[in-house]
N, C-alpha and C positions, 0 to 999 in steps of 0.2 A: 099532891100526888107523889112528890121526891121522898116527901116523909113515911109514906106508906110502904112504898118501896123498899126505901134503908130500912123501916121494921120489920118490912117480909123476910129481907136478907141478913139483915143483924137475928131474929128469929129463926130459920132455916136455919144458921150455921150456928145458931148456940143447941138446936135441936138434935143435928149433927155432931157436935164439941161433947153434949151431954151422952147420945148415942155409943161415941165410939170410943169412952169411958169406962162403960160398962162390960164391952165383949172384947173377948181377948183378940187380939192383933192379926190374928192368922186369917180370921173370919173377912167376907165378902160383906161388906155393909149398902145397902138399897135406902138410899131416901127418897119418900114423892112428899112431895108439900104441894098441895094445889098445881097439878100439872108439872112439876119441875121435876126432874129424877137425875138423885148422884149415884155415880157407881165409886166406893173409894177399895179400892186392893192392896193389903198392906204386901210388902216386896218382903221375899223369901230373904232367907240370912245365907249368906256366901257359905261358900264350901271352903273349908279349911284347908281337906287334904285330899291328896287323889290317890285313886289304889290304881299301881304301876305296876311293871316289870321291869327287871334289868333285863340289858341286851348286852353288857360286859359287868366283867367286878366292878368296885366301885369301892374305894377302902371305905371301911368304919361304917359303911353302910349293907352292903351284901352283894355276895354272889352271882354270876350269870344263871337266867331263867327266875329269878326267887321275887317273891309277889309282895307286894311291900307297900304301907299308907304312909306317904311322905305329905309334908305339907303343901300347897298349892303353890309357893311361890317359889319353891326350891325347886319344883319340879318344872316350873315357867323357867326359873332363870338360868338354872346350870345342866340337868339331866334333859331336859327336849331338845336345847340347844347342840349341846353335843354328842348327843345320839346316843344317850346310854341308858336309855327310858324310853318306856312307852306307856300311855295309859291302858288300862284293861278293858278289853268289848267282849264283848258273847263271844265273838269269833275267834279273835285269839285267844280265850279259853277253850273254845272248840279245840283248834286248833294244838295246842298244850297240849293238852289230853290223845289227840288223835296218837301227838308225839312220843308222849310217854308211855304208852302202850305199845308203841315200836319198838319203842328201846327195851320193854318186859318182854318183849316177843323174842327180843336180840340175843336178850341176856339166856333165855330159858331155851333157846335153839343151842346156843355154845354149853348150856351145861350139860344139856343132854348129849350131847357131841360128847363131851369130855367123859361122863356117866357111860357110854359107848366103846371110850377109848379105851376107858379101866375094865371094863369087863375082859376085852379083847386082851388086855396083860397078863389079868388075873386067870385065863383060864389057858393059855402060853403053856402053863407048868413052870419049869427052872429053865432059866439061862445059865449054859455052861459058859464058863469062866474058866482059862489052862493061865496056869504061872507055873514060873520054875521052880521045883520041891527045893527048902532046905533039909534041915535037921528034923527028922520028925515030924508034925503035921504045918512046920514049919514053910512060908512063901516067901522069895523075895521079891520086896517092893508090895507094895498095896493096889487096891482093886478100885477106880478110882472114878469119878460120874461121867468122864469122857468113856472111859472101859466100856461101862454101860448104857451107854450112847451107842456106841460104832455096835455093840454087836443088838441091839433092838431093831440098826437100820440094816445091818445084816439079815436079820430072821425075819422080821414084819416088814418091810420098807415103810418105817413111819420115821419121819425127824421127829427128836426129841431134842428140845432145850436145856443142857444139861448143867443150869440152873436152878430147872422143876426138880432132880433126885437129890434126895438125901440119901446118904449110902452110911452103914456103921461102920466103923474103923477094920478092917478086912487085913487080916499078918499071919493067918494060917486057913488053910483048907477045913472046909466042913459048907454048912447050910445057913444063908445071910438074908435077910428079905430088906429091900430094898423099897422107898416110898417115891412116888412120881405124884408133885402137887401144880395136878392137870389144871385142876379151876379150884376158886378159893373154897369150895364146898365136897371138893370128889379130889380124892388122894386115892391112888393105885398103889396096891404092895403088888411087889413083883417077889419071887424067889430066885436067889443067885445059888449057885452050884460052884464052887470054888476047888479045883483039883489040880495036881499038880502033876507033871509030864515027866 
């Protein structure tokens, strides 16, 4: 009987040895041998890398928000630990997107503001400008982006950053048009009136 046995099971596992041979590794293998059933499950191969986010910079590596496949163990041992990482879910991608859509909603409310403001300049007419006459069409002293500051908040009561103007070099009376760079996409020309008292 002991003999029959060991060749059942020396049998069964060469039958098995030869089976799972032949089929590639992924596969789910079923053996019955007279009432006996194996289930063998080959095990999945490890994941190498995981797809993250920063939650700060990160030198040599990237930027806060920015989506990035770092290797498994880097992101075990030094990025989850100290909080500069996070792996990616459905949700926090929901959530990205909900975000970044805010921020295009932000950005496209202020330009249209700004697209708003330049109109409101541009159809103003001239801003007069008095300096003291010299010689001919001749002013002393220049016309200068504060100049054009105080009298905008004079006329419009709007502040202006008087950073935003560029003004051309202004040494005699006549007609000067002036740029106000509202948003990086919308610049206002204004018209300056330069005359002298």
């Amino acid at each position: 009987m002991a003999s029959t046995a060991a060749s059942l099971s020396w049998n069964s596992s060469s039958w098995l040895h030869n089976r799972t041979l032949t089929k590639p590794m992924s596969e789910t293998i079923i053996a019955s041998d007279r009432g006996l059933a194996m289930v063998v499950t080959a095990q999945k191969k490890a994941q190498k890398t995981r797809k993250i986010i920063l939650k700060e910079d990160v030198v040599d590596l990237g930027k806060k928000g920015q989506l990035l496949d770092v290797k498994a163990g880097f992101y075990r041992n030094f990025l989850h630990p100290t909080g500069k990482a996070q792996i990616v879910t459905p949700l926090l991608l929901k959530e990205m997107k909900m975000e970044e859509e805010r921020i295009e909603a932000e950005k496209q409310r202020v330009k249209e503001e700004a697209q708003q403001l330049a109109l409101i300049f541009e159809t103003v007419g001239a801003f007069k400008v008095k300096r003291k006459g010299g010689k001919g069409k001749q002013i002393f002293g220049t016309v200068t982006a504060q100049d054009l500051v105080d009298i905008i908040k004079a006329q419009l009561q709007r502040d202006v950053d008087k950073r935003i103007v560029s003004l051309p070099e202004i040494r005699e009376t006549g007609e000067y048009i002036a740029e106000l760079k509202l948003h990086p996409d919308v610049t206002a020309r204004v018209r300056l009136n330069i005359f002298a008292n």
